[in-house]
C-alpha positions as CSV (number, residue, x, y, z in Angstrom):
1,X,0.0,0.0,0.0
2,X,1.2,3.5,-0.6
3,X,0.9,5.7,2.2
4,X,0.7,9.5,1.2
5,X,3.3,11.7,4.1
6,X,2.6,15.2,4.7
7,X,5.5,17.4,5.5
8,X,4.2,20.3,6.9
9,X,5.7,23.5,5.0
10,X,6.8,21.4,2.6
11,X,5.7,19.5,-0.5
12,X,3.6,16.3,-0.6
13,X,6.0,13.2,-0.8
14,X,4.6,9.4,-0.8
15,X,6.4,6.4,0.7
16,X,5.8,3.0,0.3
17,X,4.9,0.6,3.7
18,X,8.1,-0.4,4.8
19,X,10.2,2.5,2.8
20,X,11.9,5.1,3.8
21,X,11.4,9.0,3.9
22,X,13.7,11.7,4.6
23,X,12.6,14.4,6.9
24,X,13.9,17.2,9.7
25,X,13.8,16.9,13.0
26,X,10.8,19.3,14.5
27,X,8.7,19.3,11.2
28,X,5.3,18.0,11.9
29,X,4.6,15.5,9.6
30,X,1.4,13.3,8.9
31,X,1.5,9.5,7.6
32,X,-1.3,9.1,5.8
33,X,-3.1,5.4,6.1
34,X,-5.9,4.5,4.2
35,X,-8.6,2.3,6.1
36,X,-10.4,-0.9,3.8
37,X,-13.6,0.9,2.5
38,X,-15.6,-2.0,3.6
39,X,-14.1,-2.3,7.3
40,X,-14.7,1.5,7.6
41,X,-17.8,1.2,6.6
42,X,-19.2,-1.1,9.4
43,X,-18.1,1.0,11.6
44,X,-20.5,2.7,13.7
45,X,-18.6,5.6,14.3
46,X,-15.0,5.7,12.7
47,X,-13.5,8.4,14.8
48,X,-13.4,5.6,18.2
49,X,-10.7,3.0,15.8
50,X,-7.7,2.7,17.5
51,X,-4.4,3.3,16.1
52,X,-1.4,3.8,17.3
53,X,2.6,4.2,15.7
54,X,5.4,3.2,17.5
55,X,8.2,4.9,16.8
56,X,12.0,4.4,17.6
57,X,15.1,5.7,17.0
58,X,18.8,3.7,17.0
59,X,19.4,4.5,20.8
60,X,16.2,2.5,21.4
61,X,14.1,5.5,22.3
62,X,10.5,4.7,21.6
63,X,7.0,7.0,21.5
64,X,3.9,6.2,21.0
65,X,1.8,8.4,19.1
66,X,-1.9,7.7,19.0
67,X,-3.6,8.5,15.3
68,X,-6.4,9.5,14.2
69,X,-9.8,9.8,11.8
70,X,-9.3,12.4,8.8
71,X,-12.8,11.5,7.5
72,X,-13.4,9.1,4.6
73,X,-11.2,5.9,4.9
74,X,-8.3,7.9,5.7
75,X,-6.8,8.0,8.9
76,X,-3.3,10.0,10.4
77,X,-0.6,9.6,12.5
78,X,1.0,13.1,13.4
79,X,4.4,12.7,14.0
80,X,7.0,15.1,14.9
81,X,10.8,13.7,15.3
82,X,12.5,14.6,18.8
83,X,15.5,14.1,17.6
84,X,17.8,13.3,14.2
85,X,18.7,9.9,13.5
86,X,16.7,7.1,11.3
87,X,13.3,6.1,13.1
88,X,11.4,2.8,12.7
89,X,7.5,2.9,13.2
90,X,5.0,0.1,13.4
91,X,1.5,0.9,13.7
92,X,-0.9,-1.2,15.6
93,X,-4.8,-0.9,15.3
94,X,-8.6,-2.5,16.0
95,X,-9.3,-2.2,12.0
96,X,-6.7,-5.1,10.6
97,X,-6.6,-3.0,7.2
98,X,-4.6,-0.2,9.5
99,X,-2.5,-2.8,11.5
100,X,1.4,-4.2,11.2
101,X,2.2,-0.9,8.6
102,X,5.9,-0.2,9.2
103,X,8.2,2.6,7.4
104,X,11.6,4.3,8.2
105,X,12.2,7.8,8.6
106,X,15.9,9.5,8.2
107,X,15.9,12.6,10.4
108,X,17.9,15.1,9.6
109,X,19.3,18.1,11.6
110,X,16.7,20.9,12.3
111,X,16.1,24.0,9.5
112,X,17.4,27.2,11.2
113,X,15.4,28.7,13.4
114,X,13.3,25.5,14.7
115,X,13.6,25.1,17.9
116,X,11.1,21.9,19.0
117,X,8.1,22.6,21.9
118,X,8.0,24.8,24.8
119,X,9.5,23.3,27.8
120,X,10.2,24.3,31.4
121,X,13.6,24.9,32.0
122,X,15.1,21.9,33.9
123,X,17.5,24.3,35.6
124,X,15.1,27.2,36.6
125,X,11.6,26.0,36.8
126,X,10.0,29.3,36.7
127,X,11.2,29.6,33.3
128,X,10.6,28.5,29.4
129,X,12.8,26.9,26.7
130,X,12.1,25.6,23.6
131,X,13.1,21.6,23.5
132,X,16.9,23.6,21.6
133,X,17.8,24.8,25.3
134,X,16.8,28.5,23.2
135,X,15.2,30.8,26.3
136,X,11.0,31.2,25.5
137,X,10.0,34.4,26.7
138,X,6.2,34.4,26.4
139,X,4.1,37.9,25.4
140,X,0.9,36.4,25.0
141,X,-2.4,37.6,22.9
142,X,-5.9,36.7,23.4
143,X,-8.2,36.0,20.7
144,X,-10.5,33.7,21.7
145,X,-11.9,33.7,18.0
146,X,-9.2,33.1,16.1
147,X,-10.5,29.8,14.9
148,X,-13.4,31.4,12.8
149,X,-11.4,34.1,11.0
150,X,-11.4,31.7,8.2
151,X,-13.7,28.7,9.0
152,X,-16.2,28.8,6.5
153,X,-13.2,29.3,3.3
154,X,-12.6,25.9,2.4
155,X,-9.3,26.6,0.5
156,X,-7.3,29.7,2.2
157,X,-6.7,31.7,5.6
158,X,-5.8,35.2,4.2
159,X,-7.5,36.8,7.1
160,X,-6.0,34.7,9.9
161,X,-2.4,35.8,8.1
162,X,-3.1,38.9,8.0
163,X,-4.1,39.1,11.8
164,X,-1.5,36.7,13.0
165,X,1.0,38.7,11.0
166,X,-0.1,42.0,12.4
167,X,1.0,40.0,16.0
168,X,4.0,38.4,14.8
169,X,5.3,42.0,14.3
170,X,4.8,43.2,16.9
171,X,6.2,40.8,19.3
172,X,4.0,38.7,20.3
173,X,4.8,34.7,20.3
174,X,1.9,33.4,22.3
175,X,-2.1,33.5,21.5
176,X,-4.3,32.3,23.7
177,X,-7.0,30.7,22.0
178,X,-10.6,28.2,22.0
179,X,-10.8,25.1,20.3
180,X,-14.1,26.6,19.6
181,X,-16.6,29.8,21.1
182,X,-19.8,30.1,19.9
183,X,-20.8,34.1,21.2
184,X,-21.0,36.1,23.9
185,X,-23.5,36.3,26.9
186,X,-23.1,40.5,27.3
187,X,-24.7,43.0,25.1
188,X,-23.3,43.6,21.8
189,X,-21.9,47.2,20.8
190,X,-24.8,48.7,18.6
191,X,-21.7,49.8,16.2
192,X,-20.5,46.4,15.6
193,X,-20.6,45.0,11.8
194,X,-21.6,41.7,10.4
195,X,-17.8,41.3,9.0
196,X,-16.7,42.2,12.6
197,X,-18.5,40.2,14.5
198,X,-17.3,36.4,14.8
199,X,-20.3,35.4,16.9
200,X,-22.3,32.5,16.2
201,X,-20.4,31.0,13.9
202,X,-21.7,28.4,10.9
203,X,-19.5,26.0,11.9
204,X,-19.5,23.4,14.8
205,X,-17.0,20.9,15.9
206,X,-19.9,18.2,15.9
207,X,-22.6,17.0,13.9
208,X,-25.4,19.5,13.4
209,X,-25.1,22.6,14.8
210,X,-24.9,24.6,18.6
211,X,-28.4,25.4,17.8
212,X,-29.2,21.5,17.0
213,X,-26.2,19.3,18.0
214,X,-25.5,15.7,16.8
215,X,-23.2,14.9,19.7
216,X,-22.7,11.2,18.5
217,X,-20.1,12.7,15.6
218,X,-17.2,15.1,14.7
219,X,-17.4,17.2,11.9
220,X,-13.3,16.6,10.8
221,X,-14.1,19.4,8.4
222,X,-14.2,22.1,11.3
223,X,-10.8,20.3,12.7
224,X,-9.0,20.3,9.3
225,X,-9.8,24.0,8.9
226,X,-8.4,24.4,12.5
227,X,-4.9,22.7,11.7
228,X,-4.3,25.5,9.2
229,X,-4.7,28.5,12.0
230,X,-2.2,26.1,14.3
231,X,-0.2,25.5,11.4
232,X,0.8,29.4,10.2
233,X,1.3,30.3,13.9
234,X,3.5,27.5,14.1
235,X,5.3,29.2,11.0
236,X,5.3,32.4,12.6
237,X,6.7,31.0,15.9
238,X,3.5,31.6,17.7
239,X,2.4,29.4,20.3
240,X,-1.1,28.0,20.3
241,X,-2.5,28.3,23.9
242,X,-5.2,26.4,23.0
243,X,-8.2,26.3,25.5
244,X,-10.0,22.8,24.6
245,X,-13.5,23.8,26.5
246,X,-15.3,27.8,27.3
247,X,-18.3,27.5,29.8
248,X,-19.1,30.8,29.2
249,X,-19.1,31.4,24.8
250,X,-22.5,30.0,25.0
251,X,-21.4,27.0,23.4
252,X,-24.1,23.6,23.5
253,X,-21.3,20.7,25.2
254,X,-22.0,17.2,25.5
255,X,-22.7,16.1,28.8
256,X,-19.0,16.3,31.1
257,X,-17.7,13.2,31.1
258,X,-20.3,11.6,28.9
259,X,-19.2,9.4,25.4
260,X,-19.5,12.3,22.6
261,X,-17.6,14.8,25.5
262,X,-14.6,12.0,25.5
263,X,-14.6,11.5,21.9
264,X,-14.3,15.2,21.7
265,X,-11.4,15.5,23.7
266,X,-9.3,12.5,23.0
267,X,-9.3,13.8,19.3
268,X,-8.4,17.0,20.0
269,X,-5.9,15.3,22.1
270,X,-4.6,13.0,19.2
271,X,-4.8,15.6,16.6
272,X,-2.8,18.6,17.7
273,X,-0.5,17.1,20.5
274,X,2.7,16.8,17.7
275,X,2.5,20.4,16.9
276,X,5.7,21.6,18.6
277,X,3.8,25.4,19.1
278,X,1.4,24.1,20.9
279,X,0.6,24.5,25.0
280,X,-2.2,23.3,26.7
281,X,-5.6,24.6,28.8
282,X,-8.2,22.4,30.0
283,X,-10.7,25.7,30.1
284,X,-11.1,29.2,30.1
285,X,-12.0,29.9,33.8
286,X,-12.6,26.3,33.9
287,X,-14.4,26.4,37.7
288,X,-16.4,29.8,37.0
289,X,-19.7,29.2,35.9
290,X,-20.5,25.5,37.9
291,X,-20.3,23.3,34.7
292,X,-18.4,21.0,36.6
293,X,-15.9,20.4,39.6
294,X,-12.1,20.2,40.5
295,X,-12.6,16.3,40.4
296,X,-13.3,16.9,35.9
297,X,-10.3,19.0,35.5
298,X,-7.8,16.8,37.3
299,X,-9.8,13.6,35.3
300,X,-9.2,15.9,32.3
301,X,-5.8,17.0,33.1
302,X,-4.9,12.9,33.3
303,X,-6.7,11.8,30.1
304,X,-4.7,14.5,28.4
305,X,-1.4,13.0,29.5
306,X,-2.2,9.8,28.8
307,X,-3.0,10.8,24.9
308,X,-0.5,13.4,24.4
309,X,2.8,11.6,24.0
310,X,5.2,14.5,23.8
311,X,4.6,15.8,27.5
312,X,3.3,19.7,25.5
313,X,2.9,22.0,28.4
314,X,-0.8,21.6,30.3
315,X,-1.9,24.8,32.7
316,X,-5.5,25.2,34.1
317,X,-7.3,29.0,33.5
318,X,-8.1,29.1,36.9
319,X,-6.3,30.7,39.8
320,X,-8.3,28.4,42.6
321,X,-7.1,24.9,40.9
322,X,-4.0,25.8,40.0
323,X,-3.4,27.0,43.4
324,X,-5.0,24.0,44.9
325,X,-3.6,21.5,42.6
326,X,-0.1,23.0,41.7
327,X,1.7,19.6,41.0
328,X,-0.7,18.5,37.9
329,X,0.1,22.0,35.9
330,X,3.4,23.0,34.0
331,X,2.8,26.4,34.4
332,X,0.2,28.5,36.4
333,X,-2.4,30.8,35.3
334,X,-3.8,33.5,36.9
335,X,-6.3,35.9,36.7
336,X,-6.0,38.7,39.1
337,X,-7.2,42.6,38.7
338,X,-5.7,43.7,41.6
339,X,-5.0,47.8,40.7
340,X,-1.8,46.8,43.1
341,X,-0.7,44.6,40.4
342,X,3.2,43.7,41.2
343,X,2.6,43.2,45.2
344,X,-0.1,40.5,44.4
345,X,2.0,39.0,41.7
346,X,5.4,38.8,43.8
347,X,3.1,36.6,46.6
348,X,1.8,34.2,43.7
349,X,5.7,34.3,42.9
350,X,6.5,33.6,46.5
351,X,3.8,31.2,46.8
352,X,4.3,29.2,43.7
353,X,8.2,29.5,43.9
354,X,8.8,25.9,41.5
355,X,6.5,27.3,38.7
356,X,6.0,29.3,35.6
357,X,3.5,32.1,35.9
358,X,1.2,33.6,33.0
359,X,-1.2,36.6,34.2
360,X,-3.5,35.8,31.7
361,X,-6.2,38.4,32.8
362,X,-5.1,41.2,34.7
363,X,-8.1,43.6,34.1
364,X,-6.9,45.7,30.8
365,X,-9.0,45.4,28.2
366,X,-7.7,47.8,25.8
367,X,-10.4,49.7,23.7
368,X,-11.1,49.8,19.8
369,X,-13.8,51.0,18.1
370,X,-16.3,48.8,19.9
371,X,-17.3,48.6,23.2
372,X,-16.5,44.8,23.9
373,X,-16.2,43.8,27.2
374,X,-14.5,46.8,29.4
375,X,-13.0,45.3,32.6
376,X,-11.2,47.4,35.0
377,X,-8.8,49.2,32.5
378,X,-9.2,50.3,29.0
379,X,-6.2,52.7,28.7
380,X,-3.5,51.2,26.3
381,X,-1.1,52.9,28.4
382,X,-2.7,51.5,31.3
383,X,-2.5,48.1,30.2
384,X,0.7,48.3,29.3
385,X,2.0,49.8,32.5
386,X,0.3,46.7,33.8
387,X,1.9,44.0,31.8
388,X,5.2,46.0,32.6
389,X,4.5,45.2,36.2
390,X,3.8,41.5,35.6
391,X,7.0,41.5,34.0
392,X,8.7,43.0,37.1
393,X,7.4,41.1,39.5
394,X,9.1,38.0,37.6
395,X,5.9,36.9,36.2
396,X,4.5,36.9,32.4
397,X,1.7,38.8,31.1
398,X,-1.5,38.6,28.3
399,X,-2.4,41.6,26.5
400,X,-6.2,42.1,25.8
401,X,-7.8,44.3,23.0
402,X,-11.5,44.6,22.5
403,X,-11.3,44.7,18.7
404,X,-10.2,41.0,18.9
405,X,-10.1,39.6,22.1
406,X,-13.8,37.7,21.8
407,X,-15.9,38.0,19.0
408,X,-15.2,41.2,17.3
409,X,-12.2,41.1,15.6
410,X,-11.1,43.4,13.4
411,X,-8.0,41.4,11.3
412,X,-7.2,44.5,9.4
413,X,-5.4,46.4,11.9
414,X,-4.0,48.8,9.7
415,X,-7.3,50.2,8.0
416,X,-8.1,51.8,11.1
417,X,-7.9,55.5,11.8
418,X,-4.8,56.2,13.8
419,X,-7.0,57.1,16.8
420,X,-8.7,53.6,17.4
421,X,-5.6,51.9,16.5
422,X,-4.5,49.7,19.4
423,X,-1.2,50.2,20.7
424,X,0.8,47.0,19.8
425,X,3.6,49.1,19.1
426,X,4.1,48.8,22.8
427,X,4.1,45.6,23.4
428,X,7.1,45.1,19.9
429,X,9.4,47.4,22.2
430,X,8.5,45.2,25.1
431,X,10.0,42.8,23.2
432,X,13.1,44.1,22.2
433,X,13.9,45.2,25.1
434,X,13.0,41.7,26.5
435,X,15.5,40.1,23.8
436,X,18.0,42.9,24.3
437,X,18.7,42.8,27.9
438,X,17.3,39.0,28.7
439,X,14.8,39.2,30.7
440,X,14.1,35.9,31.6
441,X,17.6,35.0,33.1
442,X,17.6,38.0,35.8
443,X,16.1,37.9,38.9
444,X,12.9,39.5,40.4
445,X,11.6,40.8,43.4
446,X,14.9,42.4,45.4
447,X,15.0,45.9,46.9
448,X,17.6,47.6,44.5
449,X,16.4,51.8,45.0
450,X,13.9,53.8,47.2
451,X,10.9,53.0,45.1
452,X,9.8,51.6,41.6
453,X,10.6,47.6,40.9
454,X,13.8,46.1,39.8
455,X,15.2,43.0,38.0
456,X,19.0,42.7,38.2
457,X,21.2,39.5,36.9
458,X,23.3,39.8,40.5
459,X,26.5,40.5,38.6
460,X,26.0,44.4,37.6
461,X,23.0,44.6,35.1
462,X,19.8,46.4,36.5
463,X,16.7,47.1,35.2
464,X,14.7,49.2,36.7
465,X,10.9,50.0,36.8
466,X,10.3,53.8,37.4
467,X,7.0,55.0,38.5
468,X,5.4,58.3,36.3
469,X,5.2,59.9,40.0
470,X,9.1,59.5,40.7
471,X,11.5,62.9,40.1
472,X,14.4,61.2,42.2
473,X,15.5,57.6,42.1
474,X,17.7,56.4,45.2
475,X,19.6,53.2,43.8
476,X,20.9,50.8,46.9
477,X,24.1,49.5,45.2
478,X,26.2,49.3,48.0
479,X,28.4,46.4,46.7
480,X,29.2,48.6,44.0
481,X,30.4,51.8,45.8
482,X,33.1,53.4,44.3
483,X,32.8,52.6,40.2
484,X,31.5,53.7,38.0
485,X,27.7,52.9,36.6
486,X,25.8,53.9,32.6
487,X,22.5,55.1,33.0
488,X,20.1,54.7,30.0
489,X,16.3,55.9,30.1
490,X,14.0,53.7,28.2
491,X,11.0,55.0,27.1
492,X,8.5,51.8,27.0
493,X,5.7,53.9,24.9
494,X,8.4,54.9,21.8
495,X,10.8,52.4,22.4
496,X,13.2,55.2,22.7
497,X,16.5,55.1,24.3
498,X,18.6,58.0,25.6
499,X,22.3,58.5,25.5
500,X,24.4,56.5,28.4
501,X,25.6,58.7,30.9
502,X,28.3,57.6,33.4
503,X,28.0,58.2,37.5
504,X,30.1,57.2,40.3
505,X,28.7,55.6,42.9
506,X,28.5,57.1,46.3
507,X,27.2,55.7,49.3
508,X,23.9,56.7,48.5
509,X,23.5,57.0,44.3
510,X,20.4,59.2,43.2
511,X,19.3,59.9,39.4
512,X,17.1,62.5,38.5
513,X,14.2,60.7,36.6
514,X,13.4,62.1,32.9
515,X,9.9,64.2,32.3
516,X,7.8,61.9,31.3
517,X,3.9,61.3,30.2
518,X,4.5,58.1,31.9
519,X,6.2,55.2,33.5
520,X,10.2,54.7,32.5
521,X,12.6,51.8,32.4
522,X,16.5,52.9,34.3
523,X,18.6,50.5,32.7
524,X,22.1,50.7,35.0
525,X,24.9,48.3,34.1
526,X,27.8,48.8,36.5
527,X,31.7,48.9,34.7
């Protein structure tokens, strides 16, 4: 039998059952098995065969990657290689037409610039990595709706590139997204347009529709049309923080724990677990609206590891479990509004001292031309000074606009008067200065001056966080009295930087802080 691969970014090769194929390590790529038309057909539903691969490399290494239904008689195994070398696979299965196929792959060395999944660092657990040892730092993006953009084009996404381009841009390398949303529960903005508004979507991931459900299938049409949106963020080097349930989008569930919710959930399992930009989340606010208990998400949480055989990342969207149940999630998310932002996210630091922490609501809800949903804070300044103090308190942050956080998206960023453009210019100088400086190798939460916040790698870099109300900075360097220090203003809102200026260090250093419209980043680096 000829079995059809698919590299992903690359062209459509075929390989014979027991051949060989030559491939990268990283790449996602699908083998392609074709059921017996007759077998297939008996079945009662063909998404519940079982099929597994079995892959190994020449160290003996094994993984077992479950497959699964692509409608038809055709049925996938997603495979991305952990490492170069030549890999064996042998597939097992309940049809006999998908059982004992066998195939090689040579894996060659990575293409520049992949770097394999998101990781926490073995060495400093409240940290990222990509699978390279390559630092993740994660500015992350909500748009719960990104999924639809371009559901209902059968051949192309040119509005989900657009959008996700407009993000790549400007820095950000993490959205956090729904498997699916249906629409909102709060009143609409009168102003909002039909080619705004994502709402109610024609599509479903089941039979039927929300209105009408047929819980008792999968409509692999809607999932196919999902891969692409994973796929071009995973081009883009975008992570997909993809929220698998929403109790709150209005959406018509199966029954929790029931046969169709299962189904659903071990195939999103089995689908998307190879892609290598990929982090999981049981739920958005997965304990707010009494749709189930802690006892689901932890039974959740352990179905998902037994079906995800590369270990991707798995966090909760929900302060109380995570807290509560710290050891079954990577990485903790929280969702606290606090208008004293860095003291409440230096305890969760404190308190969650062995963990990676995403603020992935913190109250700003940037404004656009609609009125979405407004939260506590709506000023892009605001919100940035916000994420700014996530950052500071050794903590990572989620930026929220209303013109695409929930159903309203507007993907054309740039065909908006300069006025109601959101600020993600901010959040691109976030980044470089992220990059420039390496923010997630220096240390948070020490007393380094008389007032704002600092992060300092212990050795004679410090960056400091200076308050829009400071006109005098007193630094505390007192291992570093008597030499000599350069003093840089960053300006976070026009990525500015002023000329270095060098100080001596007395007993007790002062700076005289910059007028400013706003908060300012001192970056000190002692000589």
């Amino acid at each position: 039998m000829i079995c059809p691969v698919i590299v992903q970014g690359s062209e459509t090769v075929r390989v014979a059952d027991g051949g060989s194929l030559s491939v990268r390590q990283w790449d996602v790529i699908d083998l392609r098995f074709r059921g017996d038309e007759a077998q297939v057909r008996e079945l009662a539903n063909p998404v519940d065969v079982d099929l597994v691969a079995t892959f190994q490399d020449e160290a003996g290494t094994r993984l077992s990657v479950d497959g699964f239904y692509n409608d038809g008689c055709e049925y996938i195994v997603r495979f991305t290689p952990p490492s170069s070398g030549q890999w064996s696979y042998e597939t097992e299965s309940s049809m006999s037409s998908l059982d004992g196929k066998t195939g090689t792959l040579v894996v060659e060395s990575p293409q520049v610039g992949r770097r394999g999944g998101i990781v926490v660092d073995a060495k400093e657990k409240t940290r990222f990595q990509y699978e390279s040892g390559d630092s993740y730092y994660p500015i992350a993006f909500e748009c719960d709706w990104l999924f639809a953009l371009d559901a209902g084009n059968e051949s192309d996404i040119p509005v989900t590139r657009q959008f996700v381009d407009t993000l790549a841009e400007n820095g950000f390398n993490q959205v956090v997204m729904n498997v699916f949303a249906y629409d909102v529960n709060w009143k609409k903005d009168e102003r909002l347009t039909a080619d705004h508004d994502y709402g109610s979507p024609s599509v479903f991931p089941f039979g039927g529709t929300n209105e009408d459900p047929d819980f008792s299938r999968l409509n692999i049409d809607y999932f196919k049309r999902l891969d692409r949106v994973i796929e071009y963020l995973d081009q883009k080097d975008i992570v997909a923080h993809l929220m698998i349930y929403v109790w709150n989008k209005r959406v018509n569930w199966p029954e929790a724990d029931s046969e169709a919710d299962n189904r659903y959930f071990d195939y999103v399992a089995r689908r998307y677990q190879a892609y290598p930009n990929l982090v999981w989340d049981i739920s958005k606010e997965a304990l707010g609206y009494g749709h189930n208990d802690v006892g689901y998400i932890s039974q959740r949480i352990e179905r998902l590891r037994e079906h995800d055989a590369y270990d991707r990342l798995v966090t909760v969207h929900d302060y109380s479990y995570c807290r509560r149940f710290v050891d079954k999630v990577d990485f903790v998310s929280v969702q606290l509004w606090s208008s004293e932002l860095y003291g409440v996210m230096r305890k969760v630091r404190s308190d969650m001292p062995g963990k990676p922490i995403l603020n992935i609501e913190h109250g700003g809800y940037e404004r656009g031309p609609y009125v979405v949903f407004n939260g506590n804070y709506t000023s892009p300044e605001v919100c940035l000074e916000r994420s700014y103090q996530c950052v500071f308190a050794g903590t990572y942050t989620t930026h929220y606009w209303q013109g695409a956080a929930w159903n309203a998206i507007i993907a054309d960023i740039e065909s908006l008067p300069a006025k109601v453009r959101p600020r993600l210019d901010y959040y691109r100088h976030m980044r470089t200065l992220a990059d420039r400086f390496q923010f997630d190798q220096l240390i948070a939460g020490d007393k380094k001056s008389n007032a704002g916040f600092c992060l300092h790698d212990g050795k004679g870099k410090l960056i400091y966080y200076v308050p829009r109300e400071c006109d005098f900075l007193g630094l505390r360097l007192k291992e570093f009295q008597g030499r000599t220090m350069s003093i840089t203003w960053f300006n976070p809102r026009s990525g500015e930087y002023t000329e270095s200026e060098s100080q001596k260090i007395a007993q007790w250093p002062a700076v005289e802080v910059p007028s400013s419209d706003g908060f300012q980043v001192l970056i000190v680096q002692i000589q």
